[in-house]
C-alpha positions in Angstrom: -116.9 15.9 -15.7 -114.3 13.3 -16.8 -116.1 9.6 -16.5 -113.5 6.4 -16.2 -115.5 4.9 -19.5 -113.9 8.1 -21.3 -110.3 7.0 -20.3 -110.7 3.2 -21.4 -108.3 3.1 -24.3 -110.1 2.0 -28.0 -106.9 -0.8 -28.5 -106.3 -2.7 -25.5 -106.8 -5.7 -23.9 -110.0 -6.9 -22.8 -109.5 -7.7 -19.2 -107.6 -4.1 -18.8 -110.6 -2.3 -20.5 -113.2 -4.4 -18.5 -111.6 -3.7 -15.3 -110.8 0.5 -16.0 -114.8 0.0 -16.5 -115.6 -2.0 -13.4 -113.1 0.7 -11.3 -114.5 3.6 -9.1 -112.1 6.5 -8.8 -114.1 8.3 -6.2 -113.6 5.2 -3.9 -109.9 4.4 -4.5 -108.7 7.9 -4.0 -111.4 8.3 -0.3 -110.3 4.7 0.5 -106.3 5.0 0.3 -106.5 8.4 2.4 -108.8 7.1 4.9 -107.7 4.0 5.4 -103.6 4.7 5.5 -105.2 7.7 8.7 -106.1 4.1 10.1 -103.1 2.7 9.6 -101.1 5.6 11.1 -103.2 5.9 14.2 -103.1 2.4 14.8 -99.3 2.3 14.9 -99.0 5.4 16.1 -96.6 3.6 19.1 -94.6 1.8 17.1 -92.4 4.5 15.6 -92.8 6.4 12.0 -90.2 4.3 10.5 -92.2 1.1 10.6 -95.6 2.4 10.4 -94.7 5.2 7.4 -93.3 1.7 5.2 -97.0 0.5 6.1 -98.9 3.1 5.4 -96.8 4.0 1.4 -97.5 -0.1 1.1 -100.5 0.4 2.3 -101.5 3.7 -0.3 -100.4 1.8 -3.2 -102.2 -0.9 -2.8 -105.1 0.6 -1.5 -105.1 3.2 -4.7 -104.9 -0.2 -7.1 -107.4 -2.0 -5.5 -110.4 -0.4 -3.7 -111.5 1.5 -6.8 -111.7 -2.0 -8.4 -113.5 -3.5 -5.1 -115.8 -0.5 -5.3 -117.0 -0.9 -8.8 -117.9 -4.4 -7.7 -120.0 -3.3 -5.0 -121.5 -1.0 -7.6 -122.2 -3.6 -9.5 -123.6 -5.7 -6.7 -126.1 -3.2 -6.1 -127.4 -4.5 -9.7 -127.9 -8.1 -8.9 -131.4 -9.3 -9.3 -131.6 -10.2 -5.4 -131.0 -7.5 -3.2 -129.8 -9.8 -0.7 -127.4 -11.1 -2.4 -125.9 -8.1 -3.5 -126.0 -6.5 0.0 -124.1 -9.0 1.1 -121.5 -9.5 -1.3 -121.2 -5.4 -1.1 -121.1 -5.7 2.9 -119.1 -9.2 3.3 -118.0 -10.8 0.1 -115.6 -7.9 -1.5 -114.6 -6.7 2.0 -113.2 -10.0 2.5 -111.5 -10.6 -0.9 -110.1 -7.1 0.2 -108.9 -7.8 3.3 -107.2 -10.8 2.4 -105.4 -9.9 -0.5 -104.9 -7.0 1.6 -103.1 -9.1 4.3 -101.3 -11.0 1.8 -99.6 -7.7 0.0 -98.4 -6.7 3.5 -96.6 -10.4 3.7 -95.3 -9.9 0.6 -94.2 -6.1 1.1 -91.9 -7.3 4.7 -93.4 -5.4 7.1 -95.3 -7.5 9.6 -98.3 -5.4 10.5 -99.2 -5.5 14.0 -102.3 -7.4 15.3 -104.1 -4.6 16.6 -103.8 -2.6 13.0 -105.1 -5.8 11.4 -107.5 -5.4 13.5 -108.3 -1.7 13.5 -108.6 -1.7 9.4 -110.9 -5.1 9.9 -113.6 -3.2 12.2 -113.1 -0.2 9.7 -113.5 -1.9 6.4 -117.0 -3.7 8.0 -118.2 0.2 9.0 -116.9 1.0 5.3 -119.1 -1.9 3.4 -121.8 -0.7 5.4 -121.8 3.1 4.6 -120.5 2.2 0.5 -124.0 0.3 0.4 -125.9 3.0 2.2 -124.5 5.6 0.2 -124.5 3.6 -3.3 -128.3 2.5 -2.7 -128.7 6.4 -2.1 -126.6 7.0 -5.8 -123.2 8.7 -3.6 -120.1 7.2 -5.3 -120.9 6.1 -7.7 -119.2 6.4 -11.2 -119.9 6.2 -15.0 -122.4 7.6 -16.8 -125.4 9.9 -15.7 -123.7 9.9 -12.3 -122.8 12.8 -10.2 -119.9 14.9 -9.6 -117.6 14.3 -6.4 -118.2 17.8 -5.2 -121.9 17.0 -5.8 -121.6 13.7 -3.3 -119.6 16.0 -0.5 -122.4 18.4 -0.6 -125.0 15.5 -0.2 -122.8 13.7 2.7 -124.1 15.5 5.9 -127.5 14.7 4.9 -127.0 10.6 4.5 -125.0 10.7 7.6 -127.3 11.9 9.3 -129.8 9.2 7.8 -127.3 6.9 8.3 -126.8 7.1 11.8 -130.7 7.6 12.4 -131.1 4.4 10.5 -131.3 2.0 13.9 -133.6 4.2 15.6 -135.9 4.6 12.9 -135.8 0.7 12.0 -136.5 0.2 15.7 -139.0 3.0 15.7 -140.8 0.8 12.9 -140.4 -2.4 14.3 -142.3 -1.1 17.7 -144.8 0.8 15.6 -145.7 -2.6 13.7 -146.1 -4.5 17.3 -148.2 -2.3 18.4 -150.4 -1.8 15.3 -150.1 -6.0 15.2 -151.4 -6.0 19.2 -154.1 -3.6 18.6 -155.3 -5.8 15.4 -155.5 -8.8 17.8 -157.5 -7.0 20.4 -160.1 -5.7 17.9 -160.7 -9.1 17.1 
């Protein structure tokens, strides 16, 4: 298994070797595939012409940037207050993301359409959310002692599975712990 750390050149500078370590490969090649589908479906209407110029601006960028955005969230996951890095893994580098995101399609010429803005919005929020589910349950993760891509495929069905039991379960809890909290009061 090849880990990013091994590819950092010895001479170079210090922000390129800081962020090749800070960048998750797993993420930036799922992200660019998935999220240029999105693209594509969105402007499925619109003609391949304008949406294909999208989607290869889109892929580039994409490929750049959401390894990078991912090793932040990995890194979030580190911060002393789990809070906090929930939420900059959910909210705070999805909308760094999107922005820049936004601001590379100005730059490219196309003018993306309001309702793929808003298709790849809704999908990076339900991204965040499964990258912190997945991370907290080690899944993508890269670097050291960490596992194989194959390795987080064969674990996938199993977290999805978790993951979409996840509101039942935390409402199952929540109504377990009213009624333990109501029988408490009527013993007293």
């Amino acid at each position: 298994m090849i880990h990013h750390e091994d590819m950092i050149p010895a001479a170079g500078s210090p922000f390129h070797a800081r962020a090749l370590a800070c960048w998750n490969w797993k993420c930036a090649l799922l992200s660019a595939a998935a999220r240029s589908i999105v693209y594509l479906a969105a402007m499925a209407r619109t003609g391949l012409g304008a949406g294909l110029s999208i989607v290869l601006v889109e892929m580039a960028y994409v490929t750049l940037t959401a390894g990078l955005y991912a090793g932040m969230q990995q890194k979030a996951l580190a911060f002393r207050s789990r809070l906090l890095g929930n939420a900059t893994v959910v909210f705070g580098v999805p909308m760094l993301a999107q922005t820049l995101d936004w601001l590379a399609h100005r730059a490219a010429g196309p003018a993306v359409p309001g309702r793929a803005t808003l298709a790849v919005c809704v999908f990076t929020t339900v991204s965040a959310l499964f990258h912190l589910y997945v991370m907290r349950h080690g899944v993508f993760l890269t670097g050291r002692n960490c596992r194989s891509l194959a390795d987080d495929f064969r674990r996938m069905p199993r977290l999805i599975a978790g993951l979409l039991l996840a509101p039942a379960a935390f409402l199952s809890n929540l109504a377990g712990g009213q009624a333990r909290g109501t029988e408490s009061e009527a013993a007293l």
